[in-house]
N, C-alpha and C positions, 0 to 999 in steps of 0.2 A: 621567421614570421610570427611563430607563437610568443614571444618577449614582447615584440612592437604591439600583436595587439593585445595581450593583457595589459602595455602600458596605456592604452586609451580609456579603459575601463573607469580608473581612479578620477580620469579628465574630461569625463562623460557630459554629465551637465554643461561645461563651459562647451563642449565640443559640439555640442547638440543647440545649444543655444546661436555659436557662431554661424552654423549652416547654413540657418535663414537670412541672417545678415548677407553671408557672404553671396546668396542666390539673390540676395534683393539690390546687392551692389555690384556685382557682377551680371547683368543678365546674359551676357555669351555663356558666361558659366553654367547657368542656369539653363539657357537652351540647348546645352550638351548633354545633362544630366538628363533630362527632361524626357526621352525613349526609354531609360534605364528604369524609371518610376516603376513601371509592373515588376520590372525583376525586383527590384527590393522592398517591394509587398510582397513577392511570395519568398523571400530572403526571411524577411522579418516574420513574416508567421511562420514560417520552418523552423528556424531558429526557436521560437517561442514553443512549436510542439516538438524539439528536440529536447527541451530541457528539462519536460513534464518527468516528473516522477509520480511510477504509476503507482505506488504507496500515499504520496501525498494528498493524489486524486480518489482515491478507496477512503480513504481519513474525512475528504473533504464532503464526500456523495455519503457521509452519515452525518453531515452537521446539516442540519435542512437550508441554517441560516447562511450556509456556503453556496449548499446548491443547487437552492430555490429563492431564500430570500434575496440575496445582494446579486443573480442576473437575473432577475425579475422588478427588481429596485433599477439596475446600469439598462438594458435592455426594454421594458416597459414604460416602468416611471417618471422615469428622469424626460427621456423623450416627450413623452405626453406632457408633465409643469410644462416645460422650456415650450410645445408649440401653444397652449394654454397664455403663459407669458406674453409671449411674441404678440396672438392677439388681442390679450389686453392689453396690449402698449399702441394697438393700433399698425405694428409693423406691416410693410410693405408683404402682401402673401409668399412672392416669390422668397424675401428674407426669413420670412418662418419656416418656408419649407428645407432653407438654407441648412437652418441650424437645428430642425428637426431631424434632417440626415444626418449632419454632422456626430448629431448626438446620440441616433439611433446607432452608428456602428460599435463593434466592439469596443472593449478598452483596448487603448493603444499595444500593441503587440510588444513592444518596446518599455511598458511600463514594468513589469516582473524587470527586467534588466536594470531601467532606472531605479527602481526600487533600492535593488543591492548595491545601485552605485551610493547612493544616498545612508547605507547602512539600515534600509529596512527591511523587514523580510518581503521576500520574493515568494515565497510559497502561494501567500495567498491572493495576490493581485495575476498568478500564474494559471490558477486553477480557476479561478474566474473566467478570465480573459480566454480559454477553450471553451467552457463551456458554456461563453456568453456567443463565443462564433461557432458551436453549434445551434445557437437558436439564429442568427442573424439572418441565415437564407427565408424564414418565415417570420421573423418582426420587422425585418427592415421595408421588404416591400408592402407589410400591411398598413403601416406608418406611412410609408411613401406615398400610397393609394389615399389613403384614411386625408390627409393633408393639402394631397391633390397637387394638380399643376407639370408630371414629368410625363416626357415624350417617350416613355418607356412603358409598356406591358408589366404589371405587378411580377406574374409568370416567367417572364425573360430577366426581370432583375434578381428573381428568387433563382433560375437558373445560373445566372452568370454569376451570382455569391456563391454559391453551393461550387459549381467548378474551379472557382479561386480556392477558397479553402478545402474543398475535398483533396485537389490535387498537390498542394501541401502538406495535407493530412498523409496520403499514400505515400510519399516521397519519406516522410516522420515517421510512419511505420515500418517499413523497408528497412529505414537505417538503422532503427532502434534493434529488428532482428537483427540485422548483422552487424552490428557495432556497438550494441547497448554500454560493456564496457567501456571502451574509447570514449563513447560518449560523458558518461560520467565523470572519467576520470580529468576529460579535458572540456568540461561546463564552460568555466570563464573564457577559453577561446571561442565558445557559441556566444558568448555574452558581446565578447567582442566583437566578431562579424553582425550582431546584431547592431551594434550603437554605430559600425562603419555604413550597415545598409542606414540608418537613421539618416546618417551625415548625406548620404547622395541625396536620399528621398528629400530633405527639409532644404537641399539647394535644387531640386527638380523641381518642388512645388512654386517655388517665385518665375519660372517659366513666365512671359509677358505681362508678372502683375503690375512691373513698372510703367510700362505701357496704360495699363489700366488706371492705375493710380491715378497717372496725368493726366488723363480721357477725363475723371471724375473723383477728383480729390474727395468732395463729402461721401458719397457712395463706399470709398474706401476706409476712411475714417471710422464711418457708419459701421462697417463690416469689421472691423477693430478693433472697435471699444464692444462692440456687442459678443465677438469671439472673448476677448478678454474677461467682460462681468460673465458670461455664459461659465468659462471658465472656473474662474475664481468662486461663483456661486457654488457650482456643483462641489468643488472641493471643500467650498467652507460647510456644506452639504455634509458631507461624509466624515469631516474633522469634529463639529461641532454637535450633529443630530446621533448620531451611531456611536456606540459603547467602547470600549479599551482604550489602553493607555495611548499616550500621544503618536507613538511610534505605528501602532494600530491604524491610528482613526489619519493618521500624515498619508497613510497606506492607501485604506479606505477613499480618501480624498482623491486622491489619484488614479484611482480606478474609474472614479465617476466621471473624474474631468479631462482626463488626457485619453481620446478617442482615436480608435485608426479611420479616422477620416482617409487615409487613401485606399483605405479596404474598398467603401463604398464609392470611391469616387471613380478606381479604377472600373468596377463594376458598372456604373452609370454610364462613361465614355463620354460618346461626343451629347449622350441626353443631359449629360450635366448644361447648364445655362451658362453664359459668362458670369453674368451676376451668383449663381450659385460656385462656379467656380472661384470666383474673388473671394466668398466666404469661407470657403474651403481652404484655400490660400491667408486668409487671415488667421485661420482656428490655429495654423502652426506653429504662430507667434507663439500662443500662450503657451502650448504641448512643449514646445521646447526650451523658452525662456523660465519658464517657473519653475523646471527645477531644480537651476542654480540657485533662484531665489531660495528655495526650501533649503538648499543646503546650505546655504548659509546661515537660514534661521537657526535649523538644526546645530551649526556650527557654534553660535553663541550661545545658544542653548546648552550644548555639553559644557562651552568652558566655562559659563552661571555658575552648573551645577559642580563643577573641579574649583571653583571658590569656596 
């Protein structure tokens, strides 16, 4: 088992990119996967606080600009531009509130993994992404409140975050007492069951968007293009505004833009909207397709610089 999946690791991006395809092309597929969705959110965030080193997190809690600045920037910020945005574009309320969630959850649990597939460092998109889902049981519902519009109690959303991730967290802790070594020694097999819960999650989430699609081609379109510039913004964000080298700020990027949108969505439930759900359902695209793109960049990038 451990060969098969180290061998997924290197094939990550293409692997993570096909998912969604394949959930949008198959929807039996899709509607199979689709009960599984909670278990590989708390797969993927297990996984992500499996692989914390608690050195890297001591290192990281004396750089302020670890952590304070950059989850107060993915958690705060970034949230507030994008619903800011949204109204000055005149977007539909129920779409701001869409992508105000979207982008109020952490960074994607999954990004420290793609990171290393990518050849970036994983350290610091890791220690983020915890201590960006320690804050998210009291930013997310304030933002949700703040933006308005859900069939849910601030209180019961900040509850039902807090029990996703707490019990996670306790399962993380437990193992780490009894297995700290093992764990270490065998990372990239967490890496790997991480990018496998990826793969179900990203054909779980096309669950009846095909349905939807046809119901409302521009609606979908709509939800789309706006996950995709949402996207790409926030990374060109992190690449372009934020200091160090390419590798850094390619990091940085990715922290801002690839979101565990099913953190929050699991936690919403049935108060998710169809319409918020379709956007939810779009954000995927980009989380998963861009970063083959990057690696690719990255790719011609190295071999410029080997001329």
């Amino acid at each position: 088992m451990r060969p098969s999946l180290l061998r997924v690791i290197p094939r990550g991006p293409t692997l993570l990119a096909l998912g969604v395809l394949l959930g949008l092309a198959f929807p039996a597929l899709a509607d199979l996967a689709r009960p599984l969705m909670p278990m590989t959110i708390f797969l993927i965030v297990l996984g992500t606080l499996l692989r914390i080193d608690s050195q890297a997190v001591i290192a990281a809690l004396r750089r302020p600009s670890l952590s304070l600045l950059l989850p107060a920037i993915v958690m705060v910020a970034c949230p507030v531009l994008v619903g800011a945005a949204g109204y000055g574009l005149n977007l539909a309320p129920e779409i701001t509130l869409a992508i105000v969630l979207a982008v109020s959850a952490p960074p994607s649990s999954g990004t420290a993994a793609v990171a290393r597939m990518l050849g970036l460092d994983g350290a610091v998109p890791l220690v983020v992404t915890v201590l960006s889902m320690v804050l998210a049981p009291i930013t997310v519902p304030l933002l949700a409140s703040w933006f308005g519009g859900l069939e849910i109690s601030s209180l019961e959303l900040a509850l039902r975050l807090a029990l996703l991730i707490g019990s996670a967290e306790g399962v993380a802790l437990l193992a780490r007492r009894q297995a700290a070594s093992m764990l270490a020694a065998h990372g990239e097999v967490v890496d790997g069951i991480i990018v496998m819960a990826l793969l179900v999650f990203a054909v779980a989430t096309m669950a009846g968007i095909r349905a939807q699609i046809a119901a409302d081609v521009q609606a979908a379109l709509l939800c789309l293009g706006l996950a995709f510039a949402c996207n790409l913004g926030l990374q060109a964000t992190g690449v372009l505004l934020l200091p160090g080298n390419l590798g850094q700020r390619l990091t940085v990027g990715l922290i801002l833009g690839n979101r565990n949108v099913g953190l929050v969505w699991s936690a919403l439930g049935t108060a998710a909207s169809p319409r918020i759900a379709l956007y939810f359902a779009a954000a995927q695209f980009p989380i998963y397709l861009l970063p083959r793109l990057i690696e690719t960049l990255i790719g011609q990038d190295t071999g410029k610089a080997k001329l």
